[in-house]
N, C-alpha and C positions, 0 to 999 in steps of 0.2 A: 504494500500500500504506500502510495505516495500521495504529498499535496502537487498537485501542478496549475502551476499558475499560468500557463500560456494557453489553459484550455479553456475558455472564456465565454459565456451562455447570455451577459447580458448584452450591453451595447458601449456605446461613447459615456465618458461622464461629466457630471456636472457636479463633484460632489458639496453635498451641504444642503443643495441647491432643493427648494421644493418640486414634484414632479405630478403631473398629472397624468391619467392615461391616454398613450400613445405618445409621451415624450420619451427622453430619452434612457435609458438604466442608466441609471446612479452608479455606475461602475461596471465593469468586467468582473466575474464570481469565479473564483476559484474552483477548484473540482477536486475531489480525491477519486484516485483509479482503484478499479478493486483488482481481485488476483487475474481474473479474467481478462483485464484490457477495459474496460468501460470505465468511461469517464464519467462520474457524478458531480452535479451540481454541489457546490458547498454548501449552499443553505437552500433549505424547501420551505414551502405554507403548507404548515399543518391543517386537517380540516376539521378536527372534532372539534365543532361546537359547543361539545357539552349540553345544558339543557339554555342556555343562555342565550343561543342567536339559532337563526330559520337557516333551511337549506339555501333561502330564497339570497341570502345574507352571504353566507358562506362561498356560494355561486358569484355574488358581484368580487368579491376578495379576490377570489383564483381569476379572472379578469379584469378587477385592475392589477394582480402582481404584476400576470403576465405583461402588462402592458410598461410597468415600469421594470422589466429587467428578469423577474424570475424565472428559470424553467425547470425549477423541480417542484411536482405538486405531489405531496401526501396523503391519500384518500384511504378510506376503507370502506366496507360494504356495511358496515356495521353503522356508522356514523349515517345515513339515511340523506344522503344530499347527491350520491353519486352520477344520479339524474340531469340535477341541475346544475354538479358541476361540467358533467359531458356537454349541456348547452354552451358553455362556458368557453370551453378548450375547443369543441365548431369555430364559433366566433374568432376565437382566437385566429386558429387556421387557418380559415376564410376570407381575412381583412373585416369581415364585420364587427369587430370590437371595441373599434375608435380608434386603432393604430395599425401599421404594416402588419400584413400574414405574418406568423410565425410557423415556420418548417418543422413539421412532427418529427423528423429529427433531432430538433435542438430541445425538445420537450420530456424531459425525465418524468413519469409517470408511475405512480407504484398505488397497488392498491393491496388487500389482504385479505387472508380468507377467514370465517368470521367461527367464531369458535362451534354453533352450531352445525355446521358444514363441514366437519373433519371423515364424516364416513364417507368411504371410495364413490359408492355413486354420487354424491352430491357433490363433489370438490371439482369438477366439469364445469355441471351446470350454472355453480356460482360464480367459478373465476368467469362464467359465459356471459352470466347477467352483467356483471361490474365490468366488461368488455364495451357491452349495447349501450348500459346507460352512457359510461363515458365514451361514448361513440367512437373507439377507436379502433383500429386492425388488430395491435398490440400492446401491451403493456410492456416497460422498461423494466418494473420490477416486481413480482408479489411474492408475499408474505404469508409464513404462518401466525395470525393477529398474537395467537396464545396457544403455547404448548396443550392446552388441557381443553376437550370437546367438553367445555363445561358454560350450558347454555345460563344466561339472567336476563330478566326483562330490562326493554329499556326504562329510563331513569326511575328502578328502582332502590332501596332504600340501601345500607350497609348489611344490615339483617338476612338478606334474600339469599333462599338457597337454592339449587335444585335438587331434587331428591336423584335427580339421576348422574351428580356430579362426580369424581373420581380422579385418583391422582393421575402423574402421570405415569403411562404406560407404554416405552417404546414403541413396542410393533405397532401397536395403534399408530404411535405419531408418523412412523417410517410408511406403513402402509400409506395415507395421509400424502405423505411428502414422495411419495412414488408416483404419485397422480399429477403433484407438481411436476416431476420430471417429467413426464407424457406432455407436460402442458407446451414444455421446451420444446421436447422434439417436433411437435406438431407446428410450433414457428409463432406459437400468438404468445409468451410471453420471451423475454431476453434472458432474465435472470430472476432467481427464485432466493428466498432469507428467510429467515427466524426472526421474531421478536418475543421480548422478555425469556430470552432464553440463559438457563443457568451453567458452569461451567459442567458441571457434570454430564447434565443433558445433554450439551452441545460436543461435549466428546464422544457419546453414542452418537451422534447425527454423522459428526464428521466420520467417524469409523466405518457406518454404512452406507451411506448416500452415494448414489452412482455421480449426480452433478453434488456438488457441494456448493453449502449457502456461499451468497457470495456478502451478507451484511446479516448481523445483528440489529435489532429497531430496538433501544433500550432507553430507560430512563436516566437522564446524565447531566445535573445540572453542577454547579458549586458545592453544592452543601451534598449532593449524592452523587461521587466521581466514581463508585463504583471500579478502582485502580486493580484489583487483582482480576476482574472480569475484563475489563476496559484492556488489561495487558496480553490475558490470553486471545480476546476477538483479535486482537493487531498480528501477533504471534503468527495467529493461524489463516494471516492473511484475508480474515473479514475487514471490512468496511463498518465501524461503528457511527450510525445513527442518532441521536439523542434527541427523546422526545423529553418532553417540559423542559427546555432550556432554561429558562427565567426562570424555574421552580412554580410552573402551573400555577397562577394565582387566580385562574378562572375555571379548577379542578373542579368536579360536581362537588355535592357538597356529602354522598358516601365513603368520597376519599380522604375528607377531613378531620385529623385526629390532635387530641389537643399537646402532643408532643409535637407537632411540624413546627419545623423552623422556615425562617423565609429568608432568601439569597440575596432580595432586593432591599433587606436591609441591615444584611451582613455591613461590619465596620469598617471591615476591607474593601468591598466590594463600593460602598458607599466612598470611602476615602478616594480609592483611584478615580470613580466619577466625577468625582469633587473635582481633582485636581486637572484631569481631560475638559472639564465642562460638559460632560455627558450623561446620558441617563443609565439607572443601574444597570437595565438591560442590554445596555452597549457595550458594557465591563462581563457581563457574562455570554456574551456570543464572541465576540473577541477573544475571549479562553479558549471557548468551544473552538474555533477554528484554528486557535492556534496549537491545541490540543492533539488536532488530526481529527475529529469528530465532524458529523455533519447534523447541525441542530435547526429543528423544523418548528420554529415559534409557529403559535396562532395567531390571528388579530383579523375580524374586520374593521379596525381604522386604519382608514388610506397612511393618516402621518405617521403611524407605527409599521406596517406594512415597509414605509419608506425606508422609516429610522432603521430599520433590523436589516434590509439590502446593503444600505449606507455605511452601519456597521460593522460590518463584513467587510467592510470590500476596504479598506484603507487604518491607517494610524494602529499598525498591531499592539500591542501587548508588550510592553519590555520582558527581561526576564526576571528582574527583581519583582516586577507586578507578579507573574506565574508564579513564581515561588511563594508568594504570598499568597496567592490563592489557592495555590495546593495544600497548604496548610489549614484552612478551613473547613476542610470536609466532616460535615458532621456526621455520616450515614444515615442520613434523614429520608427514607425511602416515602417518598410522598404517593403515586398509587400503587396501592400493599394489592388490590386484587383479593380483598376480602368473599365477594361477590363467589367466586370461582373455587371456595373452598367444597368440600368432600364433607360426609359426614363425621366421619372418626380425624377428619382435621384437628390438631387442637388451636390452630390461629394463624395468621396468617403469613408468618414465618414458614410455615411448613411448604408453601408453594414454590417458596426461594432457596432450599437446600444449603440453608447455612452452616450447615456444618461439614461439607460439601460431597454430602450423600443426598440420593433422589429420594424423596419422601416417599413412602410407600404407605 
């Protein structure tokens, strides 16, 4: 895995500079390549809204990114907007958006398969559906959302279980991930990953898997660096991911526990801000990139949407800064994935093999 900087997804820039859609990217993005040779975009738009914005919402975001500079979008089947983000990325294509066609080439797209869809016949028909909705021939990238076929309604509470939930169980997941590989050779997706996945699991994956992941999709902010996983996905030539960069502070509110700390108002993270004249969340995406990570904020606000491009793309990170922020980590694992517990679970620790045995 490497950063490379000459492989560049947005446009000319202007930076600082306010942008509208169909002006120019705020910068040139970086990319990290995975083992394979594919070039990823450095920073994606996240799509889970959470319970807090419409698909409708979600939909104008992935079309204004697109229009200032992004081309890595983040979807899942699960998040219920797939539809209307596919109108979206049309537009895009087309020149109908309010700016120049963007080339389905330059467009990284990943979507995931949703934890009820893990049995063989259905993992087809799903990656099929999240194909139509986002109107496309191909996807760039998809995913398994979660190790575990452990279905929850949506935005239901922390409490929720299902009675038919169950730890993990390889073959199941390999079987699963066998259906991914079909999905390769057949030519409609490029490359296939894991998310939230543990070291131990992910050394049975890699041990069997005919194609091997080529990315982890993990939770990776400041306060949860996740360094002995974070070392093995590099190691073994994945591509790490990080979702809640900023440390999710529009998480539902199932995943809120009164131990969570917050990154944006860590004293380090606030001092470097201070002293840049920047927002906290410009001090933690500037890690993340400098990291080797690739972090997928959310936001429909156009000015954030910007600020997060803009951030990225200029004024790194010293090393004295790093080192100070590496020293912060608090192991604040902010979604635990309560939801997705088993019966004889006793909490939710047991889904993350901390003691780095698979929980059975």
């Amino acid at each position: 895995m490497m950063n490379d900087s000459k492989a560049a997804f947005g446009g000319p820039v202007a930076p600082g500079a306010a942008v509208a859609p169909g002006a120019a990217a705020s910068s040139a993005v970086p990319a990290i390549r995975t083992a394979s040779g594919a070039a990823i975009p450095g920073i994606g738009l996240g799509t889970f809204g959470s319970d807090a914005v419409n698909a409708d919402q979600v939909a104008e975001a992935v079309r204004y990114a697109i229009g200032i500079g992004y081309r890595h979008i983040d979807c899942a089947s699960v998040y219920g907007n797939e539809a209307e983000i596919g109108a979206s990325l049309a537009a895009a294509m087309s020149g109908k958006a309010g700016y120049p066609a963007v080339e389905r080439s330059k467009l990284w797209i990943t979507s995931k398969l949703w934890n009820d869809k893990h049995a063989v016949a259905d993992v087809a028909p799903s990656f099929e559906k999240s194909l139509r909705d986002l109107r496309l021939d191909y996807l760039d990238l998809y995913l398994v959302h979660w190790p575990f076929p452990n279905f929850h309604p949506p935005k239901c509470d922390v409490s929720s279980r299902s009675p038919d939930a169950r730890p993990y169980i390889h073959e199941e997941f390999m079987a699963t991930w066998r259906e991914l590989e079909k999905l390769v050779d057949r030519g409609l997706v490029r490359h296939i990953g894991v998310s939230n996945m543990t070291i131990p699991k992910l050394k049975l994956v890699l041990r069997d898997a005919r194609i091997k992941p080529d990315v982890n999709e993990m939770e990776l902010h400041p306060h949860f660096q996740q360094q002995a996983l974070f070392d093995f996905v590099v190691s073994k030539g994945l591509v790490p991911i990080g979702y809640s960069p900023l440390g999710s502070p529009g998480r539902p509110e199932r995943d809120r526990t009164s131990g969570d700390t917050v990154d944006m108002e860590d004293p380090v993270i606030l001092d470097i801000a201070a002293k840049r004249g920047v927002h906290p969340a410009a001090v933690c995406l500037k890690w993340a990139i400098a990291r080797g990570q690739i972090p997928i904020p959310f936001s429909v606000n156009p000015r954030n949407i910007a600020a997060n491009l803009d951030a990225i793309s200029k004024d790194p990170l010293t090393s004295a800064e790093l080192a100070a922020i590496s020293k912060i980590d608090r192991d604040c694992r902010l979604i635990k994935g309560q939801v997705f517990l088993w019966e004889s679970a006793k909490g939710w620790e047991d889904l993350w093999d901390l003691d780095g045995s698979i929980t059975k």
